[in-house]
C-alpha positions in Angstrom: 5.9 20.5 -30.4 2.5 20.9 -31.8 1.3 17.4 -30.2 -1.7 17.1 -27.9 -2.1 15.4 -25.0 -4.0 12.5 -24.6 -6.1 12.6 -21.1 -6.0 8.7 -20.5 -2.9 6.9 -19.9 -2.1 5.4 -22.9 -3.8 5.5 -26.4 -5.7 2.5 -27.7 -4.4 2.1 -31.0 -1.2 3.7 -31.0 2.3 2.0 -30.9 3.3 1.7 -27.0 5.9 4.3 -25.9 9.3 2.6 -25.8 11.2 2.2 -23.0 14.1 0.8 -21.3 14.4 0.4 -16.8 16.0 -2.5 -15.0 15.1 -5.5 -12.9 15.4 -6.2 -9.7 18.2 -8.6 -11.3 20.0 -5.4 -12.5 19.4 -6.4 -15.9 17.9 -3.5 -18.8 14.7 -4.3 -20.1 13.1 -3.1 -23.0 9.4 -2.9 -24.4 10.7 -3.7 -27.7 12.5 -6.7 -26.6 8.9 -8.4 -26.0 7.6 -7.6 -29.1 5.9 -10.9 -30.5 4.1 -11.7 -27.0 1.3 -9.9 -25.4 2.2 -8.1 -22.6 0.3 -7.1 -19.6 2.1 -3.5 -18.0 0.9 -3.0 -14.9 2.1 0.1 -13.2 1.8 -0.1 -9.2 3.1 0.8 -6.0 3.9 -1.3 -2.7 1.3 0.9 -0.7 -1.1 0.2 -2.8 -4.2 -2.3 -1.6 -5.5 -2.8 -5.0 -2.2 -3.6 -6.3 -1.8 -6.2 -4.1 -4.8 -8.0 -4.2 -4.5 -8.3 -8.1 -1.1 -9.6 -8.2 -1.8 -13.0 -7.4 -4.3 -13.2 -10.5 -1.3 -12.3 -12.9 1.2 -14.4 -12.0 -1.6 -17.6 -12.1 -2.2 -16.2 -16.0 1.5 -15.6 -16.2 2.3 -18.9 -15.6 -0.3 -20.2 -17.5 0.1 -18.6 -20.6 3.8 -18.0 -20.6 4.3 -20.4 -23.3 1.5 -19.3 -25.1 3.4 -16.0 -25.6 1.6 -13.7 -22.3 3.8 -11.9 -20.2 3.3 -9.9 -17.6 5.8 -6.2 -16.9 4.8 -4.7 -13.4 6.8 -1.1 -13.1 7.0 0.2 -10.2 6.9 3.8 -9.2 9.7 5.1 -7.6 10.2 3.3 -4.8 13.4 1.6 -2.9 14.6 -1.3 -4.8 14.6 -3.2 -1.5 10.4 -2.3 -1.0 9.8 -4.1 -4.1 12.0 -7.4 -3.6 10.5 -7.8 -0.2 6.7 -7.1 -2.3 7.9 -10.0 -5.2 9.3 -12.6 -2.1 5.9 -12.3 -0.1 3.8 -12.5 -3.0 5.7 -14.9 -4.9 6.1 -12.9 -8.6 8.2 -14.5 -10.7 7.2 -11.9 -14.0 10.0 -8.7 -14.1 9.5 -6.6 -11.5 10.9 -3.3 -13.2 12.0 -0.1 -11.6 10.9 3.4 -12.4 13.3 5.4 -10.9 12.0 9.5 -10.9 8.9 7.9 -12.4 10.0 8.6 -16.2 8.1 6.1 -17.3 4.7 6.3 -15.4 5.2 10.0 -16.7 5.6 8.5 -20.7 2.1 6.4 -20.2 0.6 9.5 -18.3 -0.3 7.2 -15.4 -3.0 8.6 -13.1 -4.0 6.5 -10.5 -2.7 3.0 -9.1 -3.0 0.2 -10.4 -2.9 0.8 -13.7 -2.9 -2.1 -16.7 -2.2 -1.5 -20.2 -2.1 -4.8 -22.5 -0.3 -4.4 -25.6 -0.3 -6.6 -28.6 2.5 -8.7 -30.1 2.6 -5.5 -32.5 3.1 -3.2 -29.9 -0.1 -1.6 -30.3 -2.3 -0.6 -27.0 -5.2 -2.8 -27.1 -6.9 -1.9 -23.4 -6.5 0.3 -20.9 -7.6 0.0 -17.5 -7.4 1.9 -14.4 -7.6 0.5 -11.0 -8.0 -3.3 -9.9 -8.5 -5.5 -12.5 -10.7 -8.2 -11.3 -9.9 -12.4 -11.9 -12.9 -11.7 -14.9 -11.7 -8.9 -15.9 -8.5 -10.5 -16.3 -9.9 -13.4 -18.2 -12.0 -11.1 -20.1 -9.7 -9.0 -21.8 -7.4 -11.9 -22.1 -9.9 -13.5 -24.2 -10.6 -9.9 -26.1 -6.3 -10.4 -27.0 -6.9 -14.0 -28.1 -6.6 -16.6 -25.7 -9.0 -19.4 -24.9 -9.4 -19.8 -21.0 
């Protein structure tokens, strides 16, 4: 029990904490069952502004680099399962939408504030973490940090 805790969300470096929460699909999703692409987790809200203005950036590079092995987890805290299909319909998300039900999850990554991105490697290992909106150049920025030419 003698761990300590780490005061950002998720430690660059370390393996990312497993887990496993459905889709809006009803179907279980697991970290590990990406391993091999680089993921973007995003962990937002429907309230939130920020969250909503960065969406739109992540499914372009989702689209883009899906075949290039980039994919994109967005789990969302707590909220009605119907809040969050009427968020993905208006915005027009086609990456999992994943639900956090008690917030088990945003509790494992110690998530602080909204948004939040973590991108993980094809290893599993956290390679960034950043709090709050992630600009289009940010985006690209640390995309090009994980590898890929844009």
């Amino acid at each position: 029990m003698g761990t300590a805790m780490s005061k950002i969300a998720a430690e660059i470096g370390a393996q990312a904490p497993e887990f496993a929460l459905r889709d809006l699909e009803g179907n279980e999703v697991r970290l590990s069952d990406y391993r091999g692409r680089t993921l973007l987790l995003t962990f937002w809200a429907t309230w939130c502004g920020p969250c909503r203005l960065e969406m739109p950036a992540f499914e372009a590079r989702y689209q883009e680099l899906l075949d290039d092995g980039f994919t994109v987890l967005a789990i969302n805290f707590d909220e009605p399962e119907e809040d969050v299909r009427v968020f993905r319909d208006e915005l027009g998300l086609s990456f999992p939408l994943l639900l956090d039900p008690g917030g088990s999850v945003q509790r494992l990554y110690r998530i602080r504030g909204y948004p939040s991105g973590i991108f993980v490697d094809p290893l599993g290992v956290v390679r960034i973490v950043h709090v709050g909106l992630i600009t289009e150049g940010q985006l690209t920025d640390y995309l090009a940090e994980l590898g890929y030419s844009l």
